[in-house]
mmCIF file of the C-alpha atoms, coordinates in Angstrom:
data_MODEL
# 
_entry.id   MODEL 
# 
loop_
_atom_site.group_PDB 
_atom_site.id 
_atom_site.type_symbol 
_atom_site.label_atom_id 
_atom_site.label_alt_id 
_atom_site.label_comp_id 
_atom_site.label_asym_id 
_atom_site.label_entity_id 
_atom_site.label_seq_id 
_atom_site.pdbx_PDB_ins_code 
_atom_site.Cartn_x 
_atom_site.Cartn_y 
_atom_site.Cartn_z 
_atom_site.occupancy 
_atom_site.B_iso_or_equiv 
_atom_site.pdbx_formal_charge 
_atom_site.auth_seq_id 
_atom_site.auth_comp_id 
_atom_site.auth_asym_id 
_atom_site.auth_atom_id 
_atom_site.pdbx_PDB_model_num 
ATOM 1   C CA . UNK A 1 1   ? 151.039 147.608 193.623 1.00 0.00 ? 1   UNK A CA 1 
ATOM 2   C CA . UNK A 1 2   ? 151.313 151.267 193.378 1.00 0.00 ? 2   UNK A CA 1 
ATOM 3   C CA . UNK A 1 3   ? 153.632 150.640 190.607 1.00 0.00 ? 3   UNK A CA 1 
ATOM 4   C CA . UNK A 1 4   ? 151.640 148.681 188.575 1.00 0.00 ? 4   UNK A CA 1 
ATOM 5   C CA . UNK A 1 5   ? 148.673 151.334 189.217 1.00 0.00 ? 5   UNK A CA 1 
ATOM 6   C CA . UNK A 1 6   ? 151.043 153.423 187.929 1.00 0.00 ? 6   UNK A CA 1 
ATOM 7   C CA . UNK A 1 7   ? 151.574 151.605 184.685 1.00 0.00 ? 7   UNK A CA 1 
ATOM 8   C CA . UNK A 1 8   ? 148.496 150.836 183.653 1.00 0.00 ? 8   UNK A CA 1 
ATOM 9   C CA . UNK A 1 9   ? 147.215 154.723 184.023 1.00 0.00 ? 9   UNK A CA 1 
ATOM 10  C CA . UNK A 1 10  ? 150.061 155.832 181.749 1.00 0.00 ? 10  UNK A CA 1 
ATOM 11  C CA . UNK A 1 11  ? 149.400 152.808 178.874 1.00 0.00 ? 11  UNK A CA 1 
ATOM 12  C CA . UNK A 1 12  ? 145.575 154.433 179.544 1.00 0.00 ? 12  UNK A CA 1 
ATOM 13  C CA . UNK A 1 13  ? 146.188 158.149 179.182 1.00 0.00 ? 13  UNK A CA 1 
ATOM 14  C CA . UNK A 1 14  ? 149.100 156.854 176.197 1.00 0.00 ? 14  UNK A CA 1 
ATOM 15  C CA . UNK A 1 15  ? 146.098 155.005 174.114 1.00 0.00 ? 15  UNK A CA 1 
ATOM 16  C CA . UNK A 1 16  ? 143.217 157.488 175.355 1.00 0.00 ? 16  UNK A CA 1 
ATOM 17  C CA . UNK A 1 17  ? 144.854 160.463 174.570 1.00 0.00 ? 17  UNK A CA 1 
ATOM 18  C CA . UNK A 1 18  ? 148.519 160.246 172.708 1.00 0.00 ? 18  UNK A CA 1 
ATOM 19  C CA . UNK A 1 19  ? 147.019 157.626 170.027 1.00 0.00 ? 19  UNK A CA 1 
ATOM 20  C CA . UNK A 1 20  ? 143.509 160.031 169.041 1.00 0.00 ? 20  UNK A CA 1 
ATOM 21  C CA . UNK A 1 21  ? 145.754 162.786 169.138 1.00 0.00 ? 21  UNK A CA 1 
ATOM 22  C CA . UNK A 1 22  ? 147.932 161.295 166.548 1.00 0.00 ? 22  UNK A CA 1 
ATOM 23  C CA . UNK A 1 23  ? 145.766 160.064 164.425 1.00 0.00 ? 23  UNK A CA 1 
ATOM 24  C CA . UNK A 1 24  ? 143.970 163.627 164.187 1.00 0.00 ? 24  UNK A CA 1 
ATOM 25  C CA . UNK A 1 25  ? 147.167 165.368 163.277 1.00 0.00 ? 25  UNK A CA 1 
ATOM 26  C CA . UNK A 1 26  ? 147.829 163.275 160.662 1.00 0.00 ? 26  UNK A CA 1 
ATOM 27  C CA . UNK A 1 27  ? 145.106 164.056 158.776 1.00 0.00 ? 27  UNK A CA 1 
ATOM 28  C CA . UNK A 1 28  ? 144.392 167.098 156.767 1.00 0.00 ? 28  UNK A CA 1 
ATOM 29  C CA . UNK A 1 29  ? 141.677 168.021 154.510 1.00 0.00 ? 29  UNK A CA 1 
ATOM 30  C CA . UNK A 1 30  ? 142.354 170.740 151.895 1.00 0.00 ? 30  UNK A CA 1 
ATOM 31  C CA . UNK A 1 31  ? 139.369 172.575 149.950 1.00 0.00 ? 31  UNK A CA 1 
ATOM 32  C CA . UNK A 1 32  ? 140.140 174.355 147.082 1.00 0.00 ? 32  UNK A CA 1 
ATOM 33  C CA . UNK A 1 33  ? 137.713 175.662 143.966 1.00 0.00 ? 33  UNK A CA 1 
ATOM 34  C CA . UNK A 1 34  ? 138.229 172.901 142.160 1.00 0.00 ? 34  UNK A CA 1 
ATOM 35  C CA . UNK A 1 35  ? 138.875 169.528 144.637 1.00 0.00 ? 35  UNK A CA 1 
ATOM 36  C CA . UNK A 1 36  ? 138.862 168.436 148.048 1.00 0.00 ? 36  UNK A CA 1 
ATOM 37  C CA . UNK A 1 37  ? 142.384 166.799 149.059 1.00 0.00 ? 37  UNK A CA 1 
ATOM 38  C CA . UNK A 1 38  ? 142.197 164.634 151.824 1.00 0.00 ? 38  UNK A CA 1 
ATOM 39  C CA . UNK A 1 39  ? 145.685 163.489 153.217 1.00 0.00 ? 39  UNK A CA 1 
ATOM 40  C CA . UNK A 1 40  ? 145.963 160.483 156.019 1.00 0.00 ? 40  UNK A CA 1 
ATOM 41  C CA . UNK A 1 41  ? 148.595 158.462 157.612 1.00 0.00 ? 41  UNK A CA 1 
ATOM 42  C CA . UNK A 1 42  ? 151.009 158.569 159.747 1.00 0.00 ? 42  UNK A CA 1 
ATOM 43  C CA . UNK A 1 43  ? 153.639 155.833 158.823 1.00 0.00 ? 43  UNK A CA 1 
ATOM 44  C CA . UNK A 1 44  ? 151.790 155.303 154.990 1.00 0.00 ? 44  UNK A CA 1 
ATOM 45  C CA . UNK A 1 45  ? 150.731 158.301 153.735 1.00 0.00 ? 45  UNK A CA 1 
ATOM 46  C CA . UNK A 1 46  ? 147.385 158.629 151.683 1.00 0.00 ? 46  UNK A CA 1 
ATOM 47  C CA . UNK A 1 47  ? 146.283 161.072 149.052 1.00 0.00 ? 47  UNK A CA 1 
ATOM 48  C CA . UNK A 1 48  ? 142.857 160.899 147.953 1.00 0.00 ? 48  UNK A CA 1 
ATOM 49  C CA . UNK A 1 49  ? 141.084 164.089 145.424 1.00 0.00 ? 49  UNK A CA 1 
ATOM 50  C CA . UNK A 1 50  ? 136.797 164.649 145.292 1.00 0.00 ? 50  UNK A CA 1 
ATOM 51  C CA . UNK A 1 51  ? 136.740 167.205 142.110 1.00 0.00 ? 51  UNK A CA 1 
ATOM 52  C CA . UNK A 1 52  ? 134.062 169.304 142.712 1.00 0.00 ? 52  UNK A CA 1 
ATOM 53  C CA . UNK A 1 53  ? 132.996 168.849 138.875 1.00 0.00 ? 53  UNK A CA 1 
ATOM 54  C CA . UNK A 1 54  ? 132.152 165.545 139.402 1.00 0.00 ? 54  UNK A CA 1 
ATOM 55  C CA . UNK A 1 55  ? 128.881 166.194 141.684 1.00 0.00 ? 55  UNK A CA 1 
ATOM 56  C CA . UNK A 1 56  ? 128.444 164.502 145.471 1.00 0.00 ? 56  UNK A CA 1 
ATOM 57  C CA . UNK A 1 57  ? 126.467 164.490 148.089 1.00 0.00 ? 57  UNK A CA 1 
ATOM 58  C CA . UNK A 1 58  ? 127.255 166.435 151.598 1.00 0.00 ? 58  UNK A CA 1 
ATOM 59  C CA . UNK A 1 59  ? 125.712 165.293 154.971 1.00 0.00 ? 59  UNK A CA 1 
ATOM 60  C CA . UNK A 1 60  ? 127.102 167.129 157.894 1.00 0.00 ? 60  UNK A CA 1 
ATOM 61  C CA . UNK A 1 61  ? 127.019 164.381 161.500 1.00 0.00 ? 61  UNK A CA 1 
ATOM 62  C CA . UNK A 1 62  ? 127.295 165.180 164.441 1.00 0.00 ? 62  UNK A CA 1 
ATOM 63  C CA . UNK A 1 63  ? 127.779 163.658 168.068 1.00 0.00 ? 63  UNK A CA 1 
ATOM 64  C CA . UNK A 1 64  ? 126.885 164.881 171.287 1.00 0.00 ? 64  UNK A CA 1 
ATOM 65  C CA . UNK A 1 65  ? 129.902 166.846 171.868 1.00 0.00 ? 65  UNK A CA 1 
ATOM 66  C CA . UNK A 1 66  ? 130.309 167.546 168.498 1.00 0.00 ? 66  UNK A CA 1 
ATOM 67  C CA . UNK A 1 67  ? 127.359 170.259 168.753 1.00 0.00 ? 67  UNK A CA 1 
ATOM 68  C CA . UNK A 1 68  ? 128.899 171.815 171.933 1.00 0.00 ? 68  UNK A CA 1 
ATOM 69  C CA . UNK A 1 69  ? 131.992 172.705 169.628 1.00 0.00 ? 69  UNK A CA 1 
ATOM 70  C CA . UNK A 1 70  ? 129.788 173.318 166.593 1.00 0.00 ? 70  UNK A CA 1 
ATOM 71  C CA . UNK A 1 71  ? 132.124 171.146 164.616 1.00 0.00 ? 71  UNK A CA 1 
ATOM 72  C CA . UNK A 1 72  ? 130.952 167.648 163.083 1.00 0.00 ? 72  UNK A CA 1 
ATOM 73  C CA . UNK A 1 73  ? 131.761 165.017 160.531 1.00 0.00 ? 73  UNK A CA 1 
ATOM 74  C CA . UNK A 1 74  ? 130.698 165.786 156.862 1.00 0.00 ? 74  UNK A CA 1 
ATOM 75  C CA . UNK A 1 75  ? 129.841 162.784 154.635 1.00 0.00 ? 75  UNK A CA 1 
ATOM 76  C CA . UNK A 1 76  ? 130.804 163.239 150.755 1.00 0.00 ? 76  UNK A CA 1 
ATOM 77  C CA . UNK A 1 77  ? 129.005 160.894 148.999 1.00 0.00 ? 77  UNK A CA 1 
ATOM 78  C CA . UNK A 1 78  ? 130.362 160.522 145.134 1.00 0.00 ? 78  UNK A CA 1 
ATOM 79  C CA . UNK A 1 79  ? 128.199 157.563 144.499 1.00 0.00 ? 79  UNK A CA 1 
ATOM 80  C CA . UNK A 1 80  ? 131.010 155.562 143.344 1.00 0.00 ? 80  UNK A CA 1 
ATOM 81  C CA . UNK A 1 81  ? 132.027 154.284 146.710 1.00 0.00 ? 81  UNK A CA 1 
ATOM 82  C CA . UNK A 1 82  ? 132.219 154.212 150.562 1.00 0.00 ? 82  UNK A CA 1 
ATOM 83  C CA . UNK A 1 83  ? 131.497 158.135 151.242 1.00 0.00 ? 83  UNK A CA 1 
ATOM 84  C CA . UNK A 1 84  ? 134.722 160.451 152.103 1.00 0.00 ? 84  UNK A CA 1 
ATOM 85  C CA . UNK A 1 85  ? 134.314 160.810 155.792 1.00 0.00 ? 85  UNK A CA 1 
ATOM 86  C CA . UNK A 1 86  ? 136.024 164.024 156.873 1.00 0.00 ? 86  UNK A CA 1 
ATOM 87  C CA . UNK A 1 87  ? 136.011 164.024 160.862 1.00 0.00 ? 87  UNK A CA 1 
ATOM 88  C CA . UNK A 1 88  ? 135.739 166.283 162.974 1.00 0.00 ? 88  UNK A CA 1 
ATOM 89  C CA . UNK A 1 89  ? 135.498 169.460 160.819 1.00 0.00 ? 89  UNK A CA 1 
ATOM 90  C CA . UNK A 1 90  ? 135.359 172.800 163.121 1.00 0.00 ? 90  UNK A CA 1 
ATOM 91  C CA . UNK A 1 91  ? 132.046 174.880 161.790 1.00 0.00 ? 91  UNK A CA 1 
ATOM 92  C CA . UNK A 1 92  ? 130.780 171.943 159.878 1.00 0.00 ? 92  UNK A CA 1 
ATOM 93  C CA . UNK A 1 93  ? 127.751 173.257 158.661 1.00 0.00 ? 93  UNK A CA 1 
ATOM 94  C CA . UNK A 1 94  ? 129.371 176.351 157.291 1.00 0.00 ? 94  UNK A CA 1 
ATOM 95  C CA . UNK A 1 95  ? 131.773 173.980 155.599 1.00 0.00 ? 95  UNK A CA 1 
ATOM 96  C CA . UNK A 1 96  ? 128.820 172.302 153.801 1.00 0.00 ? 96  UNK A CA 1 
ATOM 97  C CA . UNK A 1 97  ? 127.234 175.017 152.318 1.00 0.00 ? 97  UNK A CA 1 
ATOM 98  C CA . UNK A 1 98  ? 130.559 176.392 151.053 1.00 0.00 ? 98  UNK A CA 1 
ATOM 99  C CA . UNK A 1 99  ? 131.132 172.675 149.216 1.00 0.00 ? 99  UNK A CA 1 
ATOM 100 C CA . UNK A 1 100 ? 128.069 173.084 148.004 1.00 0.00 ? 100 UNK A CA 1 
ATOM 101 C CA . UNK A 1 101 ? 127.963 176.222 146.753 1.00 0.00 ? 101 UNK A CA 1 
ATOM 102 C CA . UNK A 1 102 ? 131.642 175.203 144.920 1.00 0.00 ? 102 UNK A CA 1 
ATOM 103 C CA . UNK A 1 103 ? 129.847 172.232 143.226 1.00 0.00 ? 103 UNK A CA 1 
ATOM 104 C CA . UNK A 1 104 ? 127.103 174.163 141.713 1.00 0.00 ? 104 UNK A CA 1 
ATOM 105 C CA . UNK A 1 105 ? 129.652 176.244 140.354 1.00 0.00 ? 105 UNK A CA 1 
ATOM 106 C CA . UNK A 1 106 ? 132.251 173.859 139.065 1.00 0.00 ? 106 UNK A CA 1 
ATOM 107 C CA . UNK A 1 107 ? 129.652 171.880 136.735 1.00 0.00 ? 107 UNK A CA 1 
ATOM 108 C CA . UNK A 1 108 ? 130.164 171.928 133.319 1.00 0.00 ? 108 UNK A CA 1 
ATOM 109 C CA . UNK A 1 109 ? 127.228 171.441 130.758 1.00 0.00 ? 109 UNK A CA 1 
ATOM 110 C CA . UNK A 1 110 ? 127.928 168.103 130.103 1.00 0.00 ? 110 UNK A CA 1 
ATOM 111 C CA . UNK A 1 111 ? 127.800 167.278 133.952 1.00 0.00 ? 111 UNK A CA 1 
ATOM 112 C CA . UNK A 1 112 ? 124.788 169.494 134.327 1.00 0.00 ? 112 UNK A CA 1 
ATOM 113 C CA . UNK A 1 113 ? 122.846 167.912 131.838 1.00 0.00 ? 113 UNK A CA 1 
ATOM 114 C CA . UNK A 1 114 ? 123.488 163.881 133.073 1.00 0.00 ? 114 UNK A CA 1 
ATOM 115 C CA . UNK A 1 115 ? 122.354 165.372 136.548 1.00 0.00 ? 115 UNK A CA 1 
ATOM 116 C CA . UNK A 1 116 ? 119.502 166.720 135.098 1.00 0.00 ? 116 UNK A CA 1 
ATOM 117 C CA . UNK A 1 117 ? 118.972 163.766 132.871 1.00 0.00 ? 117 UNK A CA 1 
ATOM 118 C CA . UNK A 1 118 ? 119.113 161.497 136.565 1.00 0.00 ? 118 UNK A CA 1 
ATOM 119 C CA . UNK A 1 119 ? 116.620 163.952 138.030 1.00 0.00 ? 119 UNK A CA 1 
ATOM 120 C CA . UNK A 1 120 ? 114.373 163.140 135.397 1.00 0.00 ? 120 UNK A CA 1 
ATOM 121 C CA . UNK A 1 121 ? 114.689 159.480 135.377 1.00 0.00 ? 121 UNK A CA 1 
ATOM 122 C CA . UNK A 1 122 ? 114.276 159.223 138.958 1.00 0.00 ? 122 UNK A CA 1 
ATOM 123 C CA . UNK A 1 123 ? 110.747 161.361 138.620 1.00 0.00 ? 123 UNK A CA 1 
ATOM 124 C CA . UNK A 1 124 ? 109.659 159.202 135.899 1.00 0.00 ? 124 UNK A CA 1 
ATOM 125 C CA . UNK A 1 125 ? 109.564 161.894 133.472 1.00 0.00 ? 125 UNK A CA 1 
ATOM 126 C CA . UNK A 1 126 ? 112.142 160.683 131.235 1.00 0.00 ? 126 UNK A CA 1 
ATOM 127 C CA . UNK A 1 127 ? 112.465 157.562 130.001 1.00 0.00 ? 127 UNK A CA 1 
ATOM 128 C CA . UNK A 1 128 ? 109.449 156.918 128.297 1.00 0.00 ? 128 UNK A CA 1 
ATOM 129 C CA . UNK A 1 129 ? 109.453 156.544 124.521 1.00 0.00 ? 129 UNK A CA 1 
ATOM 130 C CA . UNK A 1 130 ? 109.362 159.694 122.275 1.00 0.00 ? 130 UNK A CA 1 
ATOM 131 C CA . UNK A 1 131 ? 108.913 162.218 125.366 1.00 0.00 ? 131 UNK A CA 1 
ATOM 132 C CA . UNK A 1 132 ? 112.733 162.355 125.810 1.00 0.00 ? 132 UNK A CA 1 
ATOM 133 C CA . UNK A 1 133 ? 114.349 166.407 125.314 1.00 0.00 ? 133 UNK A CA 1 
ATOM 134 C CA . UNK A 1 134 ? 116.212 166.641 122.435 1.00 0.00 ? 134 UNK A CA 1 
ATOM 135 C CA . UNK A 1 135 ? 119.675 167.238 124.198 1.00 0.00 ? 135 UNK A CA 1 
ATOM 136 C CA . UNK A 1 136 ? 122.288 169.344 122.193 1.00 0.00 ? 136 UNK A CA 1 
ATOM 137 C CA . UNK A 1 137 ? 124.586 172.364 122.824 1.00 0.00 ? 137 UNK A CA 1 
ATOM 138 C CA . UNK A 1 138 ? 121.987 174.932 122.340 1.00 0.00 ? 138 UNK A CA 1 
ATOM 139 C CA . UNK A 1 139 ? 119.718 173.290 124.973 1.00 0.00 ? 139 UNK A CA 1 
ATOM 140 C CA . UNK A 1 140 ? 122.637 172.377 127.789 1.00 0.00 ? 140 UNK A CA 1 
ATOM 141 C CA . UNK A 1 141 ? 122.107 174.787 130.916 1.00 0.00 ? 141 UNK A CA 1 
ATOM 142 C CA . UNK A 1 142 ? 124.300 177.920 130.893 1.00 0.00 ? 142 UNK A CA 1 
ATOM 143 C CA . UNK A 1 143 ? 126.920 178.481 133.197 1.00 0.00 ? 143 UNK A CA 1 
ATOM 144 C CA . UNK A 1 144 ? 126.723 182.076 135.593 1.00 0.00 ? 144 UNK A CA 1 
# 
């Protein structure tokens, strides 16, 4: 009986501890000026890039423990797909404002102007006949 006990505690502390462990260190997340490169896997190994030219969305999560540890999960939403989850990233919030300070500087005109374009759409000031900007080079926002 004791045996068996015995057993079933190690396949517990195996899957409750070995298997989360794992999975965490085989997964890194690299920010750089110009992407995010998130690497998974353990067996298959995954490469996936967010350039930060593109434009996303960042949402910082966080559990209960999470906030004891200040760490959290931060949701990068490209609109394209699924959001990027990246889990369990120590100082999350810091991490946020950082990505989003590295957008804001890595958009070029032509990205700067469909945003703006999209923020006009979605007020409803563009988009009616004849009120539309006249959009070339010497109008695109300038880059600091």
């Amino acid at each position: 009986m004791r045996i068996t006990a015995l057993a079933a505690a190690g396949v517990l502390a195996i899957v409750g501890v070995l298997v989360p462990l794992l999975r965490w260190l085989s997964r890194s997340y690299t920010i750089t000026t110009r992407r995010i490169v998130i690497r998974s896997g353990f067996l298959v190994r995954t490469r996936q890039e967010l350039l930060h030219s593109r434009g996303y969305d960042v949402t910082v999560r966080r559990s209960g423990g999470q906030l004891l540890g200040k760490s959290g999960d931060i949701l990068v939403n490209t609109g394209l797909d699924a959001p990027v989850r990246l889990r369990d990233v120590p100082h999350a919030a810091l991490v946020q404002e950082a990505l989003q300070d590295l957008m804001e500087r890595s958009l070029n005109p032509v990205a700067a102007r469909r945003q703006q374009e999209r923020s006009l759409r979605q007020s409803g000031e563009l988009g009616r006949r004849g009120d539309e900007p006249d959009w070339h080079p010497g109008n695109w926002p300038q880059q600091d």
